[in-house]
Legacy VTK file of the C-alpha trace (Angstrom):
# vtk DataFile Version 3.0
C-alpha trace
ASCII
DATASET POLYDATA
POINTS 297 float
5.301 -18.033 3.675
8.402 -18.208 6.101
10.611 -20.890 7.796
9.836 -19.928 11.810
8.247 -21.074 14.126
6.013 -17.812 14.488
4.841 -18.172 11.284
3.679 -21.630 11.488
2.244 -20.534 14.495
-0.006 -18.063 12.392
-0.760 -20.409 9.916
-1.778 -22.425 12.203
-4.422 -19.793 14.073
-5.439 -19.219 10.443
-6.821 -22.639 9.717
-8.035 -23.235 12.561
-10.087 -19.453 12.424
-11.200 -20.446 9.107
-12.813 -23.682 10.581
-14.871 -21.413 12.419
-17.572 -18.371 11.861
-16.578 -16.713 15.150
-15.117 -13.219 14.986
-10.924 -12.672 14.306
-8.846 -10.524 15.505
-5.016 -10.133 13.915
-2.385 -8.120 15.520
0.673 -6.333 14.085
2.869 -3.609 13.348
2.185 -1.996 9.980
3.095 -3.592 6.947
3.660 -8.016 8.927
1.077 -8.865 6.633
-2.432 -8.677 8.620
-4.453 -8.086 5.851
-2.827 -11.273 4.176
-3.632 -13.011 7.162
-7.328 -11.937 6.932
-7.778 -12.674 3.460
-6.344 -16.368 4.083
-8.953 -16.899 6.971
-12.021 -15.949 4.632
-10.233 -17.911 1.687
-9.329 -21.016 3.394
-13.291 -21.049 5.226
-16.860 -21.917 4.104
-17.589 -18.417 2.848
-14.727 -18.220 0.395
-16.886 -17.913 -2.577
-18.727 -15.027 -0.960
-17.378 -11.600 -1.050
-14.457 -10.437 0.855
-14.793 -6.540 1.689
-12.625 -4.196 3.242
-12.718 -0.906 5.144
-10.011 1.481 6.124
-11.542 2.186 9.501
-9.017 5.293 9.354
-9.814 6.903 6.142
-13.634 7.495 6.970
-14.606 10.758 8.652
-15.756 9.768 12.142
-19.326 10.945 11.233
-19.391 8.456 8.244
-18.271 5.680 10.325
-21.464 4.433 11.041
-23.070 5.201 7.737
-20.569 2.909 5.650
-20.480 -0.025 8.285
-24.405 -0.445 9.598
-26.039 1.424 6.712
-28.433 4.228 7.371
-32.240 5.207 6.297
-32.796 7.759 4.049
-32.878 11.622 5.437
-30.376 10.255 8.526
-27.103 12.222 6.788
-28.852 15.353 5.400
-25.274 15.915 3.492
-25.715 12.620 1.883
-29.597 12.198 2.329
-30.090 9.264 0.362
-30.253 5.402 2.193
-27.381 3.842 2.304
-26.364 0.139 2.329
-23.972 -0.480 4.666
-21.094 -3.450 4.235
-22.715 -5.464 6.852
-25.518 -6.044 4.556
-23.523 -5.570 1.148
-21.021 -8.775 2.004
-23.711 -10.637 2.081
-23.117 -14.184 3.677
-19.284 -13.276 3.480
-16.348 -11.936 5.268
-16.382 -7.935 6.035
-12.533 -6.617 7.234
-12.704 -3.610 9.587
-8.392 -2.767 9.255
-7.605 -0.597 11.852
-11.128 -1.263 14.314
-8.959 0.867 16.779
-9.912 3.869 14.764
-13.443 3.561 14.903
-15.688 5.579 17.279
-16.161 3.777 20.563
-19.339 3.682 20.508
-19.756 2.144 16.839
-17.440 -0.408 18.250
-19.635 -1.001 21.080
-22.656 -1.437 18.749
-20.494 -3.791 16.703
-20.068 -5.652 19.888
-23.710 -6.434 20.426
-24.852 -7.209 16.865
-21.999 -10.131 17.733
-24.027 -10.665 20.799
-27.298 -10.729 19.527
-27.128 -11.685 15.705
-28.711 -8.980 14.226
-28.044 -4.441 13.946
-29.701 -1.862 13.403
-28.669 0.877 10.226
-28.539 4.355 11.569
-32.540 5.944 11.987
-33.961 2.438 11.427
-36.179 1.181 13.607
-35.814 -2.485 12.237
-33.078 -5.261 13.025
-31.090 -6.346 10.113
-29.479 -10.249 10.381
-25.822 -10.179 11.325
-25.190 -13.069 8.453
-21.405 -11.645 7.850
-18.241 -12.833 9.267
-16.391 -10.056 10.769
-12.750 -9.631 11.146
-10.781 -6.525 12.499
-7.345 -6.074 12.389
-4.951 -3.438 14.765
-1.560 -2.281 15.516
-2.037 -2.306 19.150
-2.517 -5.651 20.717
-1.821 -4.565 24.478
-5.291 -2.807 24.026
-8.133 -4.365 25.263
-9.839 -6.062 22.603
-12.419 -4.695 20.692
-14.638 -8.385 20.764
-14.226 -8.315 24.914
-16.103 -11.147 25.728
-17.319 -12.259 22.723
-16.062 -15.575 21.541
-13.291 -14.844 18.963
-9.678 -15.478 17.659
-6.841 -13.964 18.397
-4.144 -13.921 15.590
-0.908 -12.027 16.569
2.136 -11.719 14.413
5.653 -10.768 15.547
7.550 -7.682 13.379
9.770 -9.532 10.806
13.049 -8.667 13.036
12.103 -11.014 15.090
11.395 -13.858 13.016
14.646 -13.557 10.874
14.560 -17.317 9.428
11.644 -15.913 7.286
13.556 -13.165 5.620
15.346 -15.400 2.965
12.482 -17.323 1.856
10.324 -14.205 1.241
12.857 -12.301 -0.181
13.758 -15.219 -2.744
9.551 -15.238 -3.353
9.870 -10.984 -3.936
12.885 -12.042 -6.167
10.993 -13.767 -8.837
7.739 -12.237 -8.900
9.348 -8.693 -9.406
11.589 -10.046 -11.981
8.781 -11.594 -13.377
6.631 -8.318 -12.900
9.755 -6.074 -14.704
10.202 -8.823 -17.479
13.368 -10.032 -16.276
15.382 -13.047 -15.186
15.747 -13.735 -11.560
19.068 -14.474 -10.975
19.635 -14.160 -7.413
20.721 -11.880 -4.767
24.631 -11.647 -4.051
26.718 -12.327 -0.470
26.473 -9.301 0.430
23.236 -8.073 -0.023
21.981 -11.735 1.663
24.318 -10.427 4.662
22.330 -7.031 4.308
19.358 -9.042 3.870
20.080 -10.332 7.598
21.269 -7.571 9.256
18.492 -5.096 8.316
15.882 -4.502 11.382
12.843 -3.600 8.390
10.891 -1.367 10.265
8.616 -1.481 7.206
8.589 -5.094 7.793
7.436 -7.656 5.003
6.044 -4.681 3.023
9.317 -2.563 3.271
10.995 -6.161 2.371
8.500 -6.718 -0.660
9.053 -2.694 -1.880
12.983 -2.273 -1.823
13.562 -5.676 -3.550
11.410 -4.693 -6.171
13.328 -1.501 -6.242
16.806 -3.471 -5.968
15.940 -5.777 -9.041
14.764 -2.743 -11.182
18.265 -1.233 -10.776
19.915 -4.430 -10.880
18.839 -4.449 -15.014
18.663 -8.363 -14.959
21.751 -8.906 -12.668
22.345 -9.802 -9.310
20.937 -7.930 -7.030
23.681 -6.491 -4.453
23.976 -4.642 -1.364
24.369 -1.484 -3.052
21.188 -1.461 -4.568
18.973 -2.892 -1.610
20.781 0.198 -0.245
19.595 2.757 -2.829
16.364 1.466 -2.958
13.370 3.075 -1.111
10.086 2.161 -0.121
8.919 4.921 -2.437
7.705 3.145 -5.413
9.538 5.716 -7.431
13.341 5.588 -8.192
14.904 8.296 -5.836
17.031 11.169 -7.372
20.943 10.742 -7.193
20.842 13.402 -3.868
18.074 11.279 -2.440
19.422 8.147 -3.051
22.641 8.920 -1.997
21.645 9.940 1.187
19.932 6.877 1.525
22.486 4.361 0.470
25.096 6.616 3.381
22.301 6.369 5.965
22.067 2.678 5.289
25.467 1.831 4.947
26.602 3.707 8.503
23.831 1.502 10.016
24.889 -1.567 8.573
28.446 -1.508 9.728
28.052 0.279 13.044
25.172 -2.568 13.985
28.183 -4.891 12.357
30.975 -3.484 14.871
28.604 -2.512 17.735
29.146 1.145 17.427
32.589 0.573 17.107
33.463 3.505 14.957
36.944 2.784 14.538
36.361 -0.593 13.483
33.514 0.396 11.208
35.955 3.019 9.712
38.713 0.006 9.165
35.453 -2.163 7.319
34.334 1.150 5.205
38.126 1.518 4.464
37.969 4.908 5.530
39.843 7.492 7.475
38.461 7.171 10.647
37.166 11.474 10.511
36.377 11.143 7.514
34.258 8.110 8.440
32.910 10.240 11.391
32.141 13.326 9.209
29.541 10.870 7.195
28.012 9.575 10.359
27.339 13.620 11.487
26.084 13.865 8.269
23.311 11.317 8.719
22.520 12.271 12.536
23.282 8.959 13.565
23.807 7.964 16.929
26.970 5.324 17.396
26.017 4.956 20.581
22.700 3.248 20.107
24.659 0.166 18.263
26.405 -0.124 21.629
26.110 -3.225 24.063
LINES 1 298
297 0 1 2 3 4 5 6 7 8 9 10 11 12 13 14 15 16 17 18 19 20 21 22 23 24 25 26 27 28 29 30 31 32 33 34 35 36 37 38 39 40 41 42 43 44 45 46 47 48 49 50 51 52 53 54 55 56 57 58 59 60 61 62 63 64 65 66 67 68 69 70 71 72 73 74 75 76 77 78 79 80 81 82 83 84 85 86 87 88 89 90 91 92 93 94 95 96 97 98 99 100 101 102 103 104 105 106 107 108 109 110 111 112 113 114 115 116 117 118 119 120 121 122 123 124 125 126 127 128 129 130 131 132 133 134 135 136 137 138 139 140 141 142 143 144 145 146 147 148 149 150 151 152 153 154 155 156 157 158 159 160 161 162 163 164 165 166 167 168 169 170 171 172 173 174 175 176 177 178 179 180 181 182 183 184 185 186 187 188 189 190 191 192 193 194 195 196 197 198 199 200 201 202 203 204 205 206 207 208 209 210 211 212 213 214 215 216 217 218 219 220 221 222 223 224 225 226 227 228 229 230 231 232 233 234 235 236 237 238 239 240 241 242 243 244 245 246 247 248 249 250 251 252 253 254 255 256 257 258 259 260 261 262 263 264 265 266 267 268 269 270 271 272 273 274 275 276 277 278 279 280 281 282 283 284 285 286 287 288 289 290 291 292 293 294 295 296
């Protein structure tokens, strides 16, 4: 879902990926959505009634790694001596999602890289080949890396950080909008001038996941209102409600970075907006440890 042109741009490497059984590969910082992105490939292609599996290439002890991808023979992990299945075999005809492939051990990658080559692995301690029949698609947060399909024939899906696609925050935040108010059993009634200015001005380092979190968060403390500024401010990405302390030192630490991107680190100006003394403003932006100077032109 969004309104720019990058994101038609993905959609567009999507469908055409899912055309295909060739390997993907989707760039992005964390939380743009890559999973998503993955899940639409396999959904929209011919394997979409086959299984869809995931790994968190990042969560599995590097000695593991090869275990729970290619599968091993029984005796080969004498910790866990029994065989094991791996998911190139378990997906079975479907779509296996290696999220975070950086993470892996370079030489599993490099094994990876020739079953692609050749059509068929081998489990760790087996001396037999196994049929590659899985579709394979990896997903990282470093696209200036080489990537991990070299010269294997592949796509390449790449998705910009949500700051940079801005025409897409309104559409997905009115989409957040009614399924959390639908999700909390309340009415969405919208979001109010301000908070679509904040909406704007944010640069969501979390991007469309930090977006999707603190509107959830903003429509729980809205209590079937609008939602404002004040409470996309308070809310967090934790999916707890912060305590008073917390959240006020959230909501100053947002609000000083609002207006001073607003004035351009202008503190006198941001002091006028705040309708503050201008040391008093000053004493809240020490008390954040924010930098005017890096809103500066």
């Amino acid at each position: 879902m969004g309104a720019s042109r990058a994101t038609q741009r993905v959609i567009e490497q999507a469908t055409a990926a899912a055309r295909t059984d060739l390997p993907v590969l989707v760039s992005g910082p964390s939380g743009s959505g890559k999973e998503f992105v993955a899940r639409a490939v396999h959904a929209w292609g011919a394997r979409s009634a086959r299984p869809f599996l995931v790994v968190a290439c990042g969560s599995i002890p590097e000695s593991l790694q090869a275990r729970e991808i290619l599968g091993c023979v029984a005796g080969q992990h004498p910790v866990i001596p029994e065989l094991h299945v791996g998911l190139l075999e378990r997906a079975a005809d479907g779509t296996v999602l290696l999220d975070g492939i950086e993470l892996l051990r370079a030489d599993l990658r490099s094994a990876l890289l020739e079953a692609l080559a050749q059509g068929s692995f081998r489990p760790e301690g087996s001396p037999q080949a196994v049929p590659l029949r899985v579709r394979l698609i990896a997903t990282t947060e470093r696209p200036a890396s080489p990537s991990p399909f070299l010269d294997v024939p592949h796509h390449t899906i790449a998705i910009a950080p949500l700051v940079e696609r801005r025409e897409d925050i309104l559409p997905l935040a009115a989409h957040f909008l009614a399924a959390s108010a639908a999700e909390v059993g309340t009415k969405p009634v919208g979001f109010t001038a301000d908070a679509r200015e904040l909406r704007l001005s944010e640069l969501w380092p979390g991007n469309v996941r930090e977006l999707r979190v603190r509107i959830h968060q903003a429509v729980r403390l809205a209590a079937g209102g609008a939602v404002t500024a004040e409470a996309l401010l308070l809310a967090t990405e934790d999916q707890e409600i912060p305590s008073f302390k917390d959240a006020k030192r959230a909501f100053e630490t947002r609000y000083v970075i609002s207006l001073l991107r607003r004035c351009g680190g202008n503190i006198s100006r941001a002091a006028r907006l705040a309708r503050k003394d201008r040391k008093d403003f000053y004493d809240v932006i020490r008390r954040t440890g924010i930098d005017p100077a890096n809103f500066r032109s």
